[in-house]
N, C-alpha and C positions, 0 to 999 in steps of 0.2 A: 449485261443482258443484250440480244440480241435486237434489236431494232424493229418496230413495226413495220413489216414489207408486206405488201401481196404477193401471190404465187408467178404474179405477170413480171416484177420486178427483180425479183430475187434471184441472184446467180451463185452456182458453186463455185467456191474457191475455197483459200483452204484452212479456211477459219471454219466451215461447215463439216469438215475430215471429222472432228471429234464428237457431235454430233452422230453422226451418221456411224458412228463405230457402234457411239453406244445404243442406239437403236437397232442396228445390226445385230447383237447380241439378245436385247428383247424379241425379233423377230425368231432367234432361234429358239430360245422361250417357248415361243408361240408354238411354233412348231413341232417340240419335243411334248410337251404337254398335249395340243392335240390330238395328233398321231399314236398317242398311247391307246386310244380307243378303240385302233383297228382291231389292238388285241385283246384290250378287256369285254371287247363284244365276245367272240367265241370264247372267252377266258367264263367270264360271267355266265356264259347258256350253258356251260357246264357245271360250274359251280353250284351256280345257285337254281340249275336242273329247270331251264327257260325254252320258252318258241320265240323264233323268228320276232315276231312284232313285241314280245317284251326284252329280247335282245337289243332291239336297237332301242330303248327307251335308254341307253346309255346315250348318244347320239341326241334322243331327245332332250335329256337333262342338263346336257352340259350347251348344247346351242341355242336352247330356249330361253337360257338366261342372258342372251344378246338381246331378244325383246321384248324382254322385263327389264331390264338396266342400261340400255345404252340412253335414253332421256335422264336415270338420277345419275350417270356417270359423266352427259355433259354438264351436268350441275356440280357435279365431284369439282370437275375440273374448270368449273368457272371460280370457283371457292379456292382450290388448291393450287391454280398453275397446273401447267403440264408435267415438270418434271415429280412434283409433290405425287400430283396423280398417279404417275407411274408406280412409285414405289407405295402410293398404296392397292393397285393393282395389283402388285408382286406378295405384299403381305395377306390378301385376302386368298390369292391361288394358294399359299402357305395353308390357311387355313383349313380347304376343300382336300387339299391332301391329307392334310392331318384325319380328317375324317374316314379315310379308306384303313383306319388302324382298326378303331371299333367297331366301322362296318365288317373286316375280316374277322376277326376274335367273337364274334355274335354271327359270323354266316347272315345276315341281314342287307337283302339285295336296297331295300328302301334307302337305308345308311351311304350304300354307296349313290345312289342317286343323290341322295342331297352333297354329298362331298362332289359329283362333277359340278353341279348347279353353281356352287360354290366359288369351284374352281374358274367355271366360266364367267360370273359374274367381276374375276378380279381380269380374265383374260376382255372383258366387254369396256373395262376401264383403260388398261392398255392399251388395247385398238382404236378407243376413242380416240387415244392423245396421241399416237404414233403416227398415224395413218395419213392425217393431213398436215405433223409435223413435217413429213418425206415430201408432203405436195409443194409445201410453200420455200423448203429446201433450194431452189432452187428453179430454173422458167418451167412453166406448166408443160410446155411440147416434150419434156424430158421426164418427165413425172412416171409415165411409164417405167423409164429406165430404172430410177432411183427404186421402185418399188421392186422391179425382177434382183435387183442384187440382194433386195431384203427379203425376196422370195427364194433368192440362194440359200442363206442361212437360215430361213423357215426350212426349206426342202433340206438341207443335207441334214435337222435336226430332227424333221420328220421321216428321214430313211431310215437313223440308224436308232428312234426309239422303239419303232417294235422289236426290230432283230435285240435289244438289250432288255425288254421286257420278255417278248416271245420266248428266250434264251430261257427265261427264268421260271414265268409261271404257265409256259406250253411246252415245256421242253418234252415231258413222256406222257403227254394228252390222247394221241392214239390210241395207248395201250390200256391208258385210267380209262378212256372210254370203255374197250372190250369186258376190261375186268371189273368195271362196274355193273353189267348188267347181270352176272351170277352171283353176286355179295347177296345178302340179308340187310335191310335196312340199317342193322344198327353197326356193319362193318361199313356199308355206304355214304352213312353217314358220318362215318369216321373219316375214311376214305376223300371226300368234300370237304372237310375240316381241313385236311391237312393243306389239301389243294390251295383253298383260299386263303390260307395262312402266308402262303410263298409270298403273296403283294405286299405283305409289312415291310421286309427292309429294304425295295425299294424306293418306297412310298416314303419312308422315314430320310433316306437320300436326298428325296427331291423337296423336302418339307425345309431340310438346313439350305440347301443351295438359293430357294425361292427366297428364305431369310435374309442369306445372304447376300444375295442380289440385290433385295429392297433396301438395305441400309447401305451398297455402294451407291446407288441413284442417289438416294439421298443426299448422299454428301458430295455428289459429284458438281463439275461445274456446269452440266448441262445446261444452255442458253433455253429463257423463258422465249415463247414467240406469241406474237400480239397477231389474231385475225381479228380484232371487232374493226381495227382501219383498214379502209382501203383506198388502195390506187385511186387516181382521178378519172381514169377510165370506169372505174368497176363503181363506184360512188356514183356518177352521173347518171349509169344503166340502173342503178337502184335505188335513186331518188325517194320514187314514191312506192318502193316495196315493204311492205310493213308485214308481211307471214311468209314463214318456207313456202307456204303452197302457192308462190306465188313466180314457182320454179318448178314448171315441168319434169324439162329433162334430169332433174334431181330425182323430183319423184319415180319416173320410169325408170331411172337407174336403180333407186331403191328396189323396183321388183325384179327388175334384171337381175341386180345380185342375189336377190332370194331366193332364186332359182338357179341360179348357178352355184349357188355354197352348197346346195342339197345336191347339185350334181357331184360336185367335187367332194363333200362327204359318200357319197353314195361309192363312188369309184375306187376310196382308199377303204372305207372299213366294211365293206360287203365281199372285195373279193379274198377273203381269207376261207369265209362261208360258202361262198358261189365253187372256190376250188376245190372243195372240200366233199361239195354236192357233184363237180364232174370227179370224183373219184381220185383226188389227189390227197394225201396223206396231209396231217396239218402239223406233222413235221417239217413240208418243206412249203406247205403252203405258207405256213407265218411269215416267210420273208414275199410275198406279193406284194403288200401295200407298199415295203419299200421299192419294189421295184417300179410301182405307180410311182412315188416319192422321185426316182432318178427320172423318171420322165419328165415330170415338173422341172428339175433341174436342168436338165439339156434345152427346154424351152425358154425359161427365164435366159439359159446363158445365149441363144438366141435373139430374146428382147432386149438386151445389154447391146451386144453388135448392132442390132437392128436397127432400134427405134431411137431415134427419129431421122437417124441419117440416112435408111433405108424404103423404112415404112412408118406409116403416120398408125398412133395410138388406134383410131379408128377401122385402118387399113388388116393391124392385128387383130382386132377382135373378129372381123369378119374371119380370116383367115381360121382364127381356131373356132370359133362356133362352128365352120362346114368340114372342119378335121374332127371333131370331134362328131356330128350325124357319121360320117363315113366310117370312126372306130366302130361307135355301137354298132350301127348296121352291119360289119361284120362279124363281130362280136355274137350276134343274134343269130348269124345262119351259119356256125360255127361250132365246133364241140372243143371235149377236152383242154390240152396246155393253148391253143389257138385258140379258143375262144376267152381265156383267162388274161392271155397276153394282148390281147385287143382290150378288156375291160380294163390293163392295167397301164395300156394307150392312151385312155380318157387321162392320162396324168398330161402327156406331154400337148391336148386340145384343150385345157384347163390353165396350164404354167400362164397365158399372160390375157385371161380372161377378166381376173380381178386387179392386175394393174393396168390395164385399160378401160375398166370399169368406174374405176372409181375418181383417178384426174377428170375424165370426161363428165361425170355428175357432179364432180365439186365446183366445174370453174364458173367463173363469175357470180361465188356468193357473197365474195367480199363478209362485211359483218354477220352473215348468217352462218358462218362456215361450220363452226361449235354445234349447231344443229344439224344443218346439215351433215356432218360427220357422225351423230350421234342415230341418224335416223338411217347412214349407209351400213354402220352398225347391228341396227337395229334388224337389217338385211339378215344376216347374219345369221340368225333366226331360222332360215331355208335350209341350214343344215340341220334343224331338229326334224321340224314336220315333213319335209321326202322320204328321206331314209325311211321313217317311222311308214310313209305312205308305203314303200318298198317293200317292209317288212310284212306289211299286210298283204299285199299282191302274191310275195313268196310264197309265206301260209297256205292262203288259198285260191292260187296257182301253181306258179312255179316259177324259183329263183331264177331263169333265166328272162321268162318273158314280163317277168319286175322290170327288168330293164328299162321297157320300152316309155317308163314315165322319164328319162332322160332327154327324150327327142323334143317335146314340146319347150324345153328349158332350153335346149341347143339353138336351139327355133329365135328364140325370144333375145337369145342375146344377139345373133345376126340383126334381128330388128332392129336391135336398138343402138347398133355399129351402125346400119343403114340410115334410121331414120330420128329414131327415139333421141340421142343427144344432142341434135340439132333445134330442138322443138325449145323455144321461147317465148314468154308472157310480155310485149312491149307494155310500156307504162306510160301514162302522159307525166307529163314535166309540169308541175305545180307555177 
């Protein structure tokens, strides 16, 4: 097992290589699973013949369960250890999958809601245990780093899961559109059968792999990691600390990220919708969110060069909160493929948003980390209720000037780059 360290002490070398492979791997995970929802959004408003705001309750269903579960997942994982946790993370997304069988054979948009819910609740376990694995990996000032390479393998497994879904169940969606609106119900309704039936086998795909994956964790020799100790530094600063809330810049991170997970949801799985509305066929709109997706990419590979030998965690977040006001705002005064390619910009203002996010809330929890991870988690959450705010705004406005709940989220993370991580509780010394 791996030794109790703090995040202050801990240095990579290359006993940590094997580690970081295998959470490498879980991040792609993460990201091949999430990124399926760019396209089961316009997938589902067709199928199951939806508006806007009950489109994006796929969005809702699957991130809401970051804050319904990220508190029994830190309990998962006080019970399990991390690596147990993980693979039961992996068998429970098994299970959320397995759900999108019956949800399609019964056309039953509810069904597939409870299978993301599901699915999110095992991905809210995994991110609990991952997230501050990669912090303590190694010295805090690099934490960014460690997280853009995991942001690698998130981003290139969320590039290429629409293009492999999109392939399958949008591939002659233009046309199902046209020729649905002269059918008779009971051909229409055939017509939608067939449609929803396409996500069975690859749903059935990702049900063995997820299986699969949870019994190689299991048996792997991934090292346990101990935060209840801490350094003598981090123990003297928390003496007389007895609740989270007794960590600011935690909490402001917490809504920091809440606000930023809804942006970054908002800018992968809306513009497949948004392109759709300036007039772009959703045959070639499906590949957008990847192209979001490769922006992520070039930014992380960025934060890898960058940080810390260039720019300080804090210095990047500034940096992408005012790249990302300046997409939108172009984005907004903007038409057609330029204003699409600017929304799918908000990828490359985003890439090192949430690994500067979150070293900068965790440090100096020492023993509280397990909550504190559980309540960054809980963040998480911002990807349900924006979007869903979005979806309302589209309705009854208009998909472009939805946008503009973006800005105030843009806003908030510069604050909290400026000011918000800095902010600490001193404590007297008993």
């Amino acid at each position: 097992m791996l030794s109790a360290l703090s995040p202050e002490k801990v240095q990579v070398n290359k006993n940590n290589t094997k580690p970081l492979v295998i959470i490498g791997a879980l991040f792609f995970i993460f990201g091949f699973i999430t990124w399926l929802s760019s396209v089961l959004i316009p997938y589902l408003q067709i199928a199951c013949e939806l508006n806007n705001f009950q489109a994006y309750l796929v969005a809702f269903a699957f991130y809401i369960s970051y804050f319904v579960m990220s508190v029994p997942s830190g309990w998962i994982l006080k019970r399990s250890g991390f690596k147990n946790g993980m693979s039961i993370g992996l068998f429970t997304m098994a299970v959320g999958s397995l759900l999108f069988i019956p949800a399609a054979l019964s056309r039953t948009y509810s069904t597939f809601l409870v299978g993301l819910f599901v699915q999110g609740t095992g991905m809210a376990i995994l991110q609990t245990a991952s997230n501050p694995y990669l912090t303590v990996l190694g010295p805090r000032e690099s934490a960014a780093r460690r997280i853009s390479i995991m942001g690698i393998c998130n981003g290139v497994a969320g590039a290429i899961a629409p293009i492999i879904l999109g392939s399958v169940i949008l591939n002659d969606a233009d046309s199902l559109k046209k020729k649905i609106g002269g059918l008779n119900p009971a051909q229409k309704t055939a017509e939608l059968n067939n449609l929803v039936h396409l996500v069975i086998k690859p749903y059935i795909i990702i049900v063995l792999v997820l299986i699969v994956l949870a019994i190689l964790v299991y048996k792997s020799s991934l090292p346990e990691i101990d935060t209840e100790e801490e350094d003598e530094n981090v123990a003297s600063a928390n003496v007389n600390k007895t609740s989270i809330m007794q960590f600011p810049h935690l909490l402001l991170g917490v809504i920091t990220l809440f606000l930023y997970v809804g942006v970054e949801v908002i800018a992968g799985n809306t513009i497949i919708n948004y392109a759709a509305l300036q007039g772009i066929a959703l045959s070639n709109a499906k590949f957008f969110t990847s192209l979001t997706l490769v922006g992520m990419l070039a930014g992380y590979i960025v934060g890898i060069i960058c940080i810390p030998k260039y720019i300080t965690q804090e210095k990047a977040l500034k940096i992408s909160s005012v790249l990302g006001l300046v997409f939108i705002s172009i984005a907004l005064y903007t038409h057609g493929y330029t204003s699409v390619f600017f929304i799918a910009m908000l990828g490359v203002s985003n890439s090192l948003i949430w690994p500067s996010i979150w070293p900068l809330a965790i440090d100096g929890l020492g023993r509280f980390t397990k909550t504190g991870s559980s309540l960054l988690v809980m963040a998480i959450a911002g990807g349900a209720v924006i979007p869903l705010a979005y979806g309302y705004l589209a309705d009854n406005y208009n998909a472009k000037l939805a946008y503009l709940i973006v800005i105030p989220c843009y806003a908030a993370s510069w604050l909290y780059a400026t000011w918000g991580h800095k902010i600490r509780v001193a404590t007297k010394r008993s």
